[in-house]
N, C-alpha and C positions, 0 to 999 in steps of 0.2 A: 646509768650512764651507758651511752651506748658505743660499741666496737668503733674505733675508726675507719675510715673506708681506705683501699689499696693507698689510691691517692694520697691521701692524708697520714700514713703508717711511712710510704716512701720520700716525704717530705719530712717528716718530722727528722725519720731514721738520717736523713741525708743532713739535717739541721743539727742531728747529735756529734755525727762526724765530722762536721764544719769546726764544732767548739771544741772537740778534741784537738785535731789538727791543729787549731790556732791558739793552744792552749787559753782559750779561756771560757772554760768549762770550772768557774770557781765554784758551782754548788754540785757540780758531779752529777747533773739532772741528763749530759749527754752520755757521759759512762753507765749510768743507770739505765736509759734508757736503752742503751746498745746491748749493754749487759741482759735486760732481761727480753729482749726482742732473741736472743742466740740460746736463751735457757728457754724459753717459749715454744720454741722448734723441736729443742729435744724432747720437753714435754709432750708433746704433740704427737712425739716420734714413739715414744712409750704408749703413750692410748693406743695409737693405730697397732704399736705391737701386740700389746693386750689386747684387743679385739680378735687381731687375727690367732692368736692362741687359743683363745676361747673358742673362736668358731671353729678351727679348724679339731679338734678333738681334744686340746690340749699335746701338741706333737713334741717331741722332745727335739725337733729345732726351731720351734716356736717357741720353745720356751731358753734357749739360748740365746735366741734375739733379742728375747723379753729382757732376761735377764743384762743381756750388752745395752740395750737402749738406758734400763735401771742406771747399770755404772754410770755413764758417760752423763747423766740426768745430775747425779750424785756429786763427781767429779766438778760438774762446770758449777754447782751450787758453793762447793768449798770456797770459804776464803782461801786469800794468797797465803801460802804455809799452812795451812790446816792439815792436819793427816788423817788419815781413812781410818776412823774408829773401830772397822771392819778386821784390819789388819794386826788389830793389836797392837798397836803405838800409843 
């Protein structure tokens, strides 16, 4: 299957918010959808930062970027109420 194109990702995305908006989004296919277009990014945002760590020597604020994009990856994946197994809860 192949990538959507710009086009077609900003129609869809604007199509997921229409059925939110007008709540009738009964199979959650536009929550879904929005939902993983925003966890997508930060995924996105964690490669780029692991790359630049890697290349760059392994720097130790490279590797705190890494480590922030990680959370924030982590964070948006939780369900609503779930607690950071990390934390010790």
């Amino acid at each position: 299957m192949g990538k959507p194109t710009t086009d077609q990702l900003e129609q869809a995305l604007a199509q997921a918010a229409w059925l939110r908006e007008h709540d009738m989004d009964e199979h959650f296919l536009g929550k879904s959808l929005l939902n993983h277009n925003y966890r997508l990014h930060l995924l996105e945002d964690v490669l780029h930062k692991a790359k630049q760590y890697l290349h760059s020597g392994s720097s130790a604020q490279g590797h705190r970027e890494l480590l922030r994009a990680i959370e924030k990856a982590e964070i948006a994946s939780r369900d609503i109420g779930e607690e950071d197994e990390s934390l010790g809860h």
